[in-house]
C-alpha positions as a Python dict, from the first residue, in 0.01 Angstrom:
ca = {
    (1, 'X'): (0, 0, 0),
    (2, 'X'): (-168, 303, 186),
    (3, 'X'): (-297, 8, 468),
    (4, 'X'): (71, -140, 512),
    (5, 'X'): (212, 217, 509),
    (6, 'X'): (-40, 304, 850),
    (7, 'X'): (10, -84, 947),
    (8, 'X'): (388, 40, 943),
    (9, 'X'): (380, 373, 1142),
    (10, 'X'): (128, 231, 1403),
    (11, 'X'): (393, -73, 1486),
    (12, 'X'): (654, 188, 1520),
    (13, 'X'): (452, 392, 1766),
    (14, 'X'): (343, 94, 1914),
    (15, 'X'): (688, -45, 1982),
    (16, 'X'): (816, 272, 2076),
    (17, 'X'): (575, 279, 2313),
    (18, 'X'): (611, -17, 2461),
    (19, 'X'): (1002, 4, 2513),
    (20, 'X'): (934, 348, 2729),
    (21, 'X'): (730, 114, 2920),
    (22, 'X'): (930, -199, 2946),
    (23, 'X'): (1169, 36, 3066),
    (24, 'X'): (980, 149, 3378),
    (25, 'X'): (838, -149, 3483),
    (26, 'X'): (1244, -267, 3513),
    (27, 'X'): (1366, 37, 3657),
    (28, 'X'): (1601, 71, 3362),
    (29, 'X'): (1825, 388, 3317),
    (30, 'X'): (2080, 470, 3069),
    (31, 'X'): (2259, 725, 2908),
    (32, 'X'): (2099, 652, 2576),
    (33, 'X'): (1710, 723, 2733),
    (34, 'X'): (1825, 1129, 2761),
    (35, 'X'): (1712, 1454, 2632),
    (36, 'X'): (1720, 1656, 2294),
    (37, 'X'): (1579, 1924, 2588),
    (38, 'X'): (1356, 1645, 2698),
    (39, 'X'): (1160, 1543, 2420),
    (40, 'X'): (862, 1269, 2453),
    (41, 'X'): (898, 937, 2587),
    (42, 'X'): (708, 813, 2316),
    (43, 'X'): (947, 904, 2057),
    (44, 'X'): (1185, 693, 1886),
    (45, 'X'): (1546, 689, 2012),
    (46, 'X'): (1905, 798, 1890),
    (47, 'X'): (2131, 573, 1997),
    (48, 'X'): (2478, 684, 1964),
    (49, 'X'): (2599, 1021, 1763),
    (50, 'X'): (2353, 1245, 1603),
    (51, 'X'): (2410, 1325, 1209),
    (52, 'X'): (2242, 1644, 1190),
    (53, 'X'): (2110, 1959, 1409),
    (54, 'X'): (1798, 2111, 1290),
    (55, 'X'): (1725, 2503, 1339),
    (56, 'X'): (1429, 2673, 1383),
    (57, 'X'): (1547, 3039, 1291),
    (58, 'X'): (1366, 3341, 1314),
    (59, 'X'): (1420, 3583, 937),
    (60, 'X'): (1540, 3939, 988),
    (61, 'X'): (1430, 4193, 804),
    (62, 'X'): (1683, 4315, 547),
    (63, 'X'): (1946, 3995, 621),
    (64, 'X'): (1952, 3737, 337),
    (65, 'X'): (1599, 3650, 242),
    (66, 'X'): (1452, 3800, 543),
    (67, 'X'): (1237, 3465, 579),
    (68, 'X'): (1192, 3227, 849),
    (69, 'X'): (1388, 2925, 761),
    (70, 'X'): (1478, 2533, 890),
    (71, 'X'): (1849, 2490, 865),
    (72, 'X'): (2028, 2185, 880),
    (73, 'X'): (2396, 2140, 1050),
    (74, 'X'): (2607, 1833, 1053),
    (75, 'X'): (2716, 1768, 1359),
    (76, 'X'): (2890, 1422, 1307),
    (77, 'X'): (3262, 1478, 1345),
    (78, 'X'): (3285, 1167, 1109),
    (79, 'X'): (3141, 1374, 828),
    (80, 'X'): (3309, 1588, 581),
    (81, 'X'): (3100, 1855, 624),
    (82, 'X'): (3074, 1858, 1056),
    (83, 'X'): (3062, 2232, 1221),
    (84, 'X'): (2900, 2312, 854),
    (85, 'X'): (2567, 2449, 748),
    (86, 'X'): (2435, 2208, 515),
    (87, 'X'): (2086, 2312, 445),
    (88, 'X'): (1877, 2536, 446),
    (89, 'X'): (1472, 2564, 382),
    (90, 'X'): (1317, 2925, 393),
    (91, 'X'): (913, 2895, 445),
    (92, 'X'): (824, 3261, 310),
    (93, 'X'): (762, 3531, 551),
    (94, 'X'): (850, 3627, 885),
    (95, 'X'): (572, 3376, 1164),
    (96, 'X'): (826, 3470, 1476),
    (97, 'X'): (998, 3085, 1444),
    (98, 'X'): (985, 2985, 1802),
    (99, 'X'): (928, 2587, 1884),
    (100, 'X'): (903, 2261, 1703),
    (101, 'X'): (865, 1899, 1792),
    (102, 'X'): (936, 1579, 1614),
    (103, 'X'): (657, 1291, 1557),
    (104, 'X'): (651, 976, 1794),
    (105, 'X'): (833, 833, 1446),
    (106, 'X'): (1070, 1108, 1414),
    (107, 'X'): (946, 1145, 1032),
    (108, 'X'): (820, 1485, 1033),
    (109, 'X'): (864, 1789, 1208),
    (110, 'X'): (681, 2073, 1341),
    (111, 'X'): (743, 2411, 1365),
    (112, 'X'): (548, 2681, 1463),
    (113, 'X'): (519, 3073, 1383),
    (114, 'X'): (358, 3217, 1686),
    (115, 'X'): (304, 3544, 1569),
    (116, 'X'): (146, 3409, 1219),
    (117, 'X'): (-9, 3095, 1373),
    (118, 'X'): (125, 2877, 1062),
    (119, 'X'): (258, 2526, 1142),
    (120, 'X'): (503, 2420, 937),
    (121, 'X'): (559, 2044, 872),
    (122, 'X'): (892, 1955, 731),
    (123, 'X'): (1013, 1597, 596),
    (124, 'X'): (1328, 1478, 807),
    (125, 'X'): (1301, 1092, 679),
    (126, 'X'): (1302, 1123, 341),
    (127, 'X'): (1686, 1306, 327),
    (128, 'X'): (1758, 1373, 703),
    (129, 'X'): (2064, 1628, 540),
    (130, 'X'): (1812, 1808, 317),
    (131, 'X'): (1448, 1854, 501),
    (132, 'X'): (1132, 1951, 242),
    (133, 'X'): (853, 2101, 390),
    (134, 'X'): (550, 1843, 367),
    (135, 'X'): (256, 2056, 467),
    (136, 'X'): (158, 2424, 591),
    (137, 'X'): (-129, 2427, 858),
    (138, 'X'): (-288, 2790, 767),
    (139, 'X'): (-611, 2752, 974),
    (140, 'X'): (-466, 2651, 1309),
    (141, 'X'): (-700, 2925, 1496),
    (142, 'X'): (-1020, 2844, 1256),
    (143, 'X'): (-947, 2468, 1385),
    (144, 'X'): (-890, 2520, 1746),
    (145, 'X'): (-1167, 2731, 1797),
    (146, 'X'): (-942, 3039, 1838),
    (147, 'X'): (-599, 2955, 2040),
    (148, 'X'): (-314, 3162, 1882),
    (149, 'X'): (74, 3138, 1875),
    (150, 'X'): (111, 2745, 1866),
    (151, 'X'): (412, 2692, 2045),
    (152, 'X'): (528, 2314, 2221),
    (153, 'X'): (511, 2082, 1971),
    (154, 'X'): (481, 1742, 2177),
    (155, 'X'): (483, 1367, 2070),
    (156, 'X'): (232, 1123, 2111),
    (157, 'X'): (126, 786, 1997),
    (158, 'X'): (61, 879, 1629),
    (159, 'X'): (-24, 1214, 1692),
    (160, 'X'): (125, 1547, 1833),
    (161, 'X'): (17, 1769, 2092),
    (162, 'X'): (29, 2174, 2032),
    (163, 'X'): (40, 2386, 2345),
    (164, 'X'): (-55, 2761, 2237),
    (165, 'X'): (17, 3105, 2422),
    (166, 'X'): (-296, 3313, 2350),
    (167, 'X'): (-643, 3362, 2177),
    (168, 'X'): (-810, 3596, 1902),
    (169, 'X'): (-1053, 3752, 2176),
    (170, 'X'): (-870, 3942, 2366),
    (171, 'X'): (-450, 3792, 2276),
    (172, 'X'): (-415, 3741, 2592),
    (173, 'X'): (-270, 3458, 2802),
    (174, 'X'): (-612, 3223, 2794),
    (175, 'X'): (-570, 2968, 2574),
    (176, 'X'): (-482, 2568, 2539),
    (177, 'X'): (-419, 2274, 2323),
    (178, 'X'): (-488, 2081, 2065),
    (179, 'X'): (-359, 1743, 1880),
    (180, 'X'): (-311, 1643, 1501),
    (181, 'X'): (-224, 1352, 1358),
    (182, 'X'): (111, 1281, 1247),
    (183, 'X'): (15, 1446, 893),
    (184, 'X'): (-71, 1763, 1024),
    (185, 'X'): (-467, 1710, 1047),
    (186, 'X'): (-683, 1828, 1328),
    (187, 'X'): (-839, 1540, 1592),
    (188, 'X'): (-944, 1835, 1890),
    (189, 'X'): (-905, 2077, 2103),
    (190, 'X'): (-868, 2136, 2488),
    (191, 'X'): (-893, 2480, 2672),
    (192, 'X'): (-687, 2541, 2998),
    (193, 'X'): (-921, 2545, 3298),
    (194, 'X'): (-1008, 2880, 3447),
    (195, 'X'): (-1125, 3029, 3758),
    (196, 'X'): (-1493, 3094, 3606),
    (197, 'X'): (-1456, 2711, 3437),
    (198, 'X'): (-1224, 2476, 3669),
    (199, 'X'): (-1376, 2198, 3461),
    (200, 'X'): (-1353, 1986, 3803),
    (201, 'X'): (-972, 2055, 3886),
    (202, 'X'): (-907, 2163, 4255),
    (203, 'X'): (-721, 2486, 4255),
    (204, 'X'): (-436, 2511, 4525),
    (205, 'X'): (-342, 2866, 4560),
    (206, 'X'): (-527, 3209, 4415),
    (207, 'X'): (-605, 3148, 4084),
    (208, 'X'): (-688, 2899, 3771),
    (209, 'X'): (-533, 3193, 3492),
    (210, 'X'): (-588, 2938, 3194),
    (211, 'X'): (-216, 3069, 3041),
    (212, 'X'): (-67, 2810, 2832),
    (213, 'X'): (310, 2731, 2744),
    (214, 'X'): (524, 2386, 2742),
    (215, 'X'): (333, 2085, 2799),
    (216, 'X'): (482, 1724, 2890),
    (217, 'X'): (372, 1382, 3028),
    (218, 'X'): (465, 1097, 3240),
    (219, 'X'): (247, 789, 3067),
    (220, 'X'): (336, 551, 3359),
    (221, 'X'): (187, 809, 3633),
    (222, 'X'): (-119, 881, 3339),
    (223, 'X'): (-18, 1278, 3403),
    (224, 'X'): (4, 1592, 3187),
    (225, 'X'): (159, 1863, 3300),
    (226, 'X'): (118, 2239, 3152),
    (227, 'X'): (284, 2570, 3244),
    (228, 'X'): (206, 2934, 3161),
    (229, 'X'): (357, 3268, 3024),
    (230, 'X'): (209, 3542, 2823),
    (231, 'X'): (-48, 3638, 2566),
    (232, 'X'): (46, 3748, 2206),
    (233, 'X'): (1, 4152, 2300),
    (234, 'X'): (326, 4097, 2542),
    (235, 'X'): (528, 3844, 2349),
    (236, 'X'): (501, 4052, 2032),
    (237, 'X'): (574, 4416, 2227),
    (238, 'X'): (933, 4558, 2272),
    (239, 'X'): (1072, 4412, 2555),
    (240, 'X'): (1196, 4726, 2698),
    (241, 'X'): (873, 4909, 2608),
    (242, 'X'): (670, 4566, 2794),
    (243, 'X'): (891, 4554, 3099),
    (244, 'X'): (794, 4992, 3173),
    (245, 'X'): (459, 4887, 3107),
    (246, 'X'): (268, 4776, 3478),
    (247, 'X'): (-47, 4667, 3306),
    (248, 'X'): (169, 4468, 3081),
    (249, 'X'): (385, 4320, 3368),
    (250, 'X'): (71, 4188, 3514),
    (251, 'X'): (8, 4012, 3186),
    (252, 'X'): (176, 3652, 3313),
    (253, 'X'): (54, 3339, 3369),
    (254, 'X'): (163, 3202, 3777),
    (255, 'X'): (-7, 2849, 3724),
    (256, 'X'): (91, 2505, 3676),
    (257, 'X'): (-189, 2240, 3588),
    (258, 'X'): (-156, 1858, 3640),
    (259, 'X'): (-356, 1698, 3403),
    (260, 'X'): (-533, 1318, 3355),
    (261, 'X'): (-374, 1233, 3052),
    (262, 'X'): (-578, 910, 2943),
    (263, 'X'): (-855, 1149, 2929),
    (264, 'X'): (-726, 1474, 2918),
    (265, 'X'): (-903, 1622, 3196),
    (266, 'X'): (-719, 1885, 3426),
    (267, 'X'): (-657, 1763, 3799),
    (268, 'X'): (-521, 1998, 4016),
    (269, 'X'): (-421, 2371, 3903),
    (270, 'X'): (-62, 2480, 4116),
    (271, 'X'): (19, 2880, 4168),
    (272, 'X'): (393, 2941, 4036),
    (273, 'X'): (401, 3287, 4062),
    (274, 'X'): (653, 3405, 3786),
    (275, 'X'): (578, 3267, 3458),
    (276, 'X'): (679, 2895, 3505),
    (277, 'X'): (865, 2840, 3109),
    (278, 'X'): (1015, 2478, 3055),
    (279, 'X'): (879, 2151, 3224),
    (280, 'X'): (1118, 1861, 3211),
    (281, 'X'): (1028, 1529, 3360),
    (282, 'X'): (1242, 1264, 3501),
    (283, 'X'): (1331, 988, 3351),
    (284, 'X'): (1417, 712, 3620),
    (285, 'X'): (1092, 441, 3696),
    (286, 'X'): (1117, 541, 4046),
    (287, 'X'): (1139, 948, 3990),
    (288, 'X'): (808, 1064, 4014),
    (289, 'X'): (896, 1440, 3953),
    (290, 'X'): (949, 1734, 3687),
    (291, 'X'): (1132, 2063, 3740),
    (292, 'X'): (1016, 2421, 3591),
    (293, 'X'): (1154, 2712, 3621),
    (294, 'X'): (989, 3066, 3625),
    (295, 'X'): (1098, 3356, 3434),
    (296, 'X'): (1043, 3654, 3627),
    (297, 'X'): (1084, 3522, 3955),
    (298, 'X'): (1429, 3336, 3877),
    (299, 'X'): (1281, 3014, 4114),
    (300, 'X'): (1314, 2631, 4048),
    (301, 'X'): (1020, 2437, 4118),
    (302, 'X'): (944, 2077, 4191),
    (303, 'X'): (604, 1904, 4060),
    (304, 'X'): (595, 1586, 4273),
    (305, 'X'): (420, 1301, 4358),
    (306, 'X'): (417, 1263, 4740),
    (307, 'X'): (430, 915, 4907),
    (308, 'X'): (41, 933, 4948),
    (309, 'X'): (22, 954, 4552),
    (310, 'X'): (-108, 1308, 4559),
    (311, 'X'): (100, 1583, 4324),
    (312, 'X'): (236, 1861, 4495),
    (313, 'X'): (480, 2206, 4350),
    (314, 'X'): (701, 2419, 4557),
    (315, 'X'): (995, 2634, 4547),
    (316, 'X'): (1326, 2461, 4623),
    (317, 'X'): (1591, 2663, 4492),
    (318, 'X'): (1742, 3030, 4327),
    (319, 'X'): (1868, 3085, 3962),
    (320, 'X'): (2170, 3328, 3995),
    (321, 'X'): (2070, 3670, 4175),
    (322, 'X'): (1699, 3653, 4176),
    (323, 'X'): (1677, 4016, 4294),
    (324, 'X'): (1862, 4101, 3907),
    (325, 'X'): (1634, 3855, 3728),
    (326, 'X'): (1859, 3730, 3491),
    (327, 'X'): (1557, 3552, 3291),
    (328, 'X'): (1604, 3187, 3311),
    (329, 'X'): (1436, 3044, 3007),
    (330, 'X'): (1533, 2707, 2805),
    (331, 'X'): (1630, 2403, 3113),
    (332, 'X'): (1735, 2080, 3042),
    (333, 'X'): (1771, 1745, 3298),
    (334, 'X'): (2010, 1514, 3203),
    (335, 'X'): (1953, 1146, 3098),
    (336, 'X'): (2055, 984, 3470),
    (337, 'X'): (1815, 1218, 3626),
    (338, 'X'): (2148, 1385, 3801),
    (339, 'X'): (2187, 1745, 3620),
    (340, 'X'): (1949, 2026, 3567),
    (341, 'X'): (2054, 2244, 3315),
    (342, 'X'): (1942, 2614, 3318),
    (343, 'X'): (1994, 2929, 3067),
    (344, 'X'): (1980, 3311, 3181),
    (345, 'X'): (1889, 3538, 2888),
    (346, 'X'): (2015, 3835, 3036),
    (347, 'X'): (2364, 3720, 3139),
    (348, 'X'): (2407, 3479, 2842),
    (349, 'X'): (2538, 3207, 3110),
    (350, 'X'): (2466, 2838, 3105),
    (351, 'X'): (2418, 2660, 3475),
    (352, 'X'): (2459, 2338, 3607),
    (353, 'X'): (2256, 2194, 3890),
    (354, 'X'): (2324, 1916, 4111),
    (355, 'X'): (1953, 1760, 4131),
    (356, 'X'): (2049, 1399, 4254),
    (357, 'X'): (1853, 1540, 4535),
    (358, 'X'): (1571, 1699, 4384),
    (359, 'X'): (1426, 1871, 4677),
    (360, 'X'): (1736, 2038, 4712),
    (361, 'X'): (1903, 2080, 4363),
    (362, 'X'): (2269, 2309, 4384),
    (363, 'X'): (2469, 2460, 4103),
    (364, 'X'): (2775, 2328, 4069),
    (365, 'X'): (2925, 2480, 3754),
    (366, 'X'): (2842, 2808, 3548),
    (367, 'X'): (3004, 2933, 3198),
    (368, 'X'): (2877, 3232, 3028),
    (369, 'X'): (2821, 3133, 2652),
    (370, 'X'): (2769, 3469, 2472),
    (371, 'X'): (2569, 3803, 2521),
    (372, 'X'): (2278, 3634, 2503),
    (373, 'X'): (2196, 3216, 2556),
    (374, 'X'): (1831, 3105, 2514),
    (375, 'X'): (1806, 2720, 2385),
    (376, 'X'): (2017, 2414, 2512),
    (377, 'X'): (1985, 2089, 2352),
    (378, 'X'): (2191, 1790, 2507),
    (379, 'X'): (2345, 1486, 2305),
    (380, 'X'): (2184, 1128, 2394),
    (381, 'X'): (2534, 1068, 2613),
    (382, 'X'): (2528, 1335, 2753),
    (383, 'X'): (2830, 1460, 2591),
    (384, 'X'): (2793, 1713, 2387),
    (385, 'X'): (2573, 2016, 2449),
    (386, 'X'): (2425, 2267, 2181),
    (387, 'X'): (2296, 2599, 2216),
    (388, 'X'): (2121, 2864, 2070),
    (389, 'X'): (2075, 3248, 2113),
    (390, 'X'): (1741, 3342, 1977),
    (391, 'X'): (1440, 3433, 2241),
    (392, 'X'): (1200, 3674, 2074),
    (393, 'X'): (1206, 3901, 1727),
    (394, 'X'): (1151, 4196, 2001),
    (395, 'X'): (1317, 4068, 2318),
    (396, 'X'): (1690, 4012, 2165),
    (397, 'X'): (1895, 4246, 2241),
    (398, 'X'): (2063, 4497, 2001),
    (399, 'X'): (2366, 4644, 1876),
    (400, 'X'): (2699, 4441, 1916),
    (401, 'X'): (2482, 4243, 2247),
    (402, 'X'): (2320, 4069, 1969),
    (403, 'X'): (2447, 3782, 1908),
    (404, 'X'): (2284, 3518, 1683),
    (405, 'X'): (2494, 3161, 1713),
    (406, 'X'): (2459, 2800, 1694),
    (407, 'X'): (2750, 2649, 1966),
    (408, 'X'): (2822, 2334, 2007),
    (409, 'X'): (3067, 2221, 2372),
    (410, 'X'): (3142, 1889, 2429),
    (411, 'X'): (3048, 1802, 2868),
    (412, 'X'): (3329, 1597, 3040),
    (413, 'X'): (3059, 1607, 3364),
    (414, 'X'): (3318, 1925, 3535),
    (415, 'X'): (3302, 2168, 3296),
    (416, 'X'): (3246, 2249, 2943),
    (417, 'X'): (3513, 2288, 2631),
    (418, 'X'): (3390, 2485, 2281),
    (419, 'X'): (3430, 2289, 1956),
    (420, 'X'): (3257, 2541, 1706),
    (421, 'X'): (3070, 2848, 1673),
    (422, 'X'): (2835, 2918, 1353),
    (423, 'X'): (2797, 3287, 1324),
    (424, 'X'): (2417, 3281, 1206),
    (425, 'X'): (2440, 3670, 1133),
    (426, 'X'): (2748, 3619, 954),
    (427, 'X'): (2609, 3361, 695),
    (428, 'X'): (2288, 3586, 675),
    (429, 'X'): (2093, 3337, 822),
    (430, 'X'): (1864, 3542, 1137),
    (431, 'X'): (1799, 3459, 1483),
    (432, 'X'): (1895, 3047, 1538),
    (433, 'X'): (1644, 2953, 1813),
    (434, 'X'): (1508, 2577, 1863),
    (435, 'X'): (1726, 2287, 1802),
    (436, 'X'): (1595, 1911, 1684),
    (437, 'X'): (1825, 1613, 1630),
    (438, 'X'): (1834, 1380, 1283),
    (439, 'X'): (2054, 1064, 1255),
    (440, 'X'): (2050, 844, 971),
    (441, 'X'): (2034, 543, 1253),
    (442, 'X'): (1695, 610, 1342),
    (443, 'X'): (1608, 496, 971),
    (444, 'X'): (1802, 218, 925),
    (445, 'X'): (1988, 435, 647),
    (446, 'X'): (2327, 581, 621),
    (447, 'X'): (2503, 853, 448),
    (448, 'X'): (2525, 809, 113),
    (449, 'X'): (2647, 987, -184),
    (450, 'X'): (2388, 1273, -122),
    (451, 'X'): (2580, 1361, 196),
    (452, 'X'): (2887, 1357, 48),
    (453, 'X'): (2753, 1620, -231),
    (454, 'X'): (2615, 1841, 97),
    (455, 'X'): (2867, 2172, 93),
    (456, 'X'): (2839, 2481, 326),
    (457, 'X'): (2627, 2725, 279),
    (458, 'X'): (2824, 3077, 252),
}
């Protein structure tokens, strides 16, 4: 049973797999091939309306439980219990809940503590409405040979790839990755290249600062692409007490690498100077491009593959008033390659890029969503849009700026219109930060009389 049950999960992989390439050797696009902020191409795909939303939240001390928790919304307006909390998992303690990232089968998910280094590895097949944690990975530095703060969770074929943000030398910005298997076990590990070790990439521009942050691929250009931020001594300080501190603004990673994926070896190391965050990739057969977007310097850059095959990055456009640095963070490129969308931290406003020309992307439509905006998550359509507030324990703002919401708009393609608001302070929940999608479809299941027994959580 054990053999079928791997025979099983390797055909799903396999046919996943071989859909996201059928669909580039056609030059198919559709809405359905979109986002959930650009997960993997190798994962399996919602078609239609998601069932649930699932939170990675960040515990406050002295709210509720004070823990770090997963919980579950319904977001199907077909449900009894849509706009509703439905669930919710703590995991015991505060790890600063940051990312997570669903398996290439969508069974499990995996959600990291970057201040704890915990992985947490939560059951989303078994009950989509009602998650149960599978597995804790307590020895993710002892494994990786000392990376801290795992934070992009990223799916491959049968296994998932962990980006992390620092190290236990110095908890600094040098650091890398590492894959597991599906199940949460260790396979290896893979340090970001570094001007003393460029492990044979060319380095165009000052420096090879081996910072780590997202991570994403494009399997039919056999690329890997990694950005950079900060070290676990910044991204655990106060955020006012970080930004007075020069020695501490010097602390951020300016580098993009490219990456061979089939064998993992880095390429070519690009300088973004400004913390480059986010890396979404297009989807199109023909789009040989991904955008990032750096924090500090409030730039959008192109990674692109020139018409003599080589990979090139450069500037090609402003977020807001870079001269105020409103802190882009979370972006988001829509599923017909047409739309960038961006979040500013600072002035809690959502934007919307024109990128049907991607050397030249403008914004054509801006809403602020609260105080504070960090996370956007877009429907498979394109149609609905859900965001988040959380950024960091220590980087949220305070008093009556912070605001700690899970929003969901519906997108008409002009502008966007508010359907609900959960007030994650109100129901004593913490800090709602990363967003994952569950549907009953992507099981062959449906709701059943479990669902119907799901009530709000007060």
């Amino acid at each position: 049973m054990k053999i079928m049950a791997k025979q099983a999960k390797w055909m799903q992989s396999t046919i996943a797999f071989l859909c996201v390439t059928l669909a580039s050797v056609i030059g198919f696009q559709s809405t359905v091939m979109a986002d959930e902020t650009c997960m993997s191409p190798y994962m399996a795909k919602i078609i239609g309306q998601e069932d649930y939303v699932y939170v990675w939240t960040l515990g406050v001390e002295g709210m509720g439980d004070a823990q770090d928790k997963l919980v579950t919304v319904s977001v199907n307006p077909e449900s009894n219990n849509y706009g509703k909390v439905v669930n919710v998992l703590s995991v015991g303690g505060r790890n600063e809940a940051h990312h997570s990232g669903l398996t290439d089968d969508r069974r499990y998910l995996f959600a990291g503590g970057i201040d704890s280094n915990k992985i947490f590895i939560f059951d989303v097949y078994t009950n989509p409405g009602k998650p149960t944690l599978h597995k804790v990975i307590t020895d993710f530095v002892e494994k990786t040979g000392g990376m801290v703060g795992p934070h992009t969770m990223y799916a491959m074929p049968g296994r998932i790839m962990v980006s992390a943000l620092s190290n236990n030398v110095d908890h600094g910005g040098r650091t890398g990755m590492s894959e597991w298997t599906n199940e949460g076990d260790f396979i290896t590990a893979y340090w970001n290249p570094t001007d003393e070790d460029l492990r044979g990439a060319e380095k165009v521009g000052n420096s090879a600062d081996g910072y780590g942050y997202d991570v994403r691929v494009l399997p039919r250009r056999n690329i890997m692409l990694t950005s950079s931020f900060t070290g676990w001594s910044n991204y655990m300080m106060d955020f006012g007490k970080m930004l007075s501190d020069p020695e501490a603004m010097k602390r951020f990673g300016n580098t993009v690498v490219v990456w061979d994926l089939h064998t993992r070896k880095p390429k070519k190391i690009f300088e973004v100077p400004g913390a480059p965050l986010e890396i979404r990739c297009a989807w199109g057969a023909n789009n040989n491009y991904c955008f990032t977007t750096t924090a500090l310097t409030s730039q959008i850059w192109l990674i692109y593959e020139d018409e003599a095959g080589e990979w090139q990055a450069k500037s090609v456009g402003d977020i807001g008033d870079p001269s105020k640095v409103p802190l882009p963070v979370d972006i988001s490129i829509t599923a017909d390659d047409q739309g960038l969308w961006v979040q500013t931290f600072l002035d809690g406003k959502t934007r919307f890029f024109d990128i049907s020309d991607p050397h030249n992307p403008k914004q054509t439509y801006e809403k602020e969503i609260a105080t504070q905006v960090n996370m956007i998550s877009q429907s498979w359509d394109g149609k609905r849009a859900y965001f988040t507030s959380s950024l960091l324990g220590n980087w949220d703002k305070t008093g009556d700026s912070d605001e700690q919401y899970f929003k969901l708009f519906t997108w008409n393609g002009k502008k966007l219109a508010h359907e609900f608001t959960i007030d994650f302070y109100k129901l004593k929940l913490g800090r709602a930060h990363q967003m994952r999608f569950g549907a009953y479809s992507l099981y062959s299941q449906t709701p059943n009389s479990t669902d119907s027994m799901l009530s709000q959580v007060e």
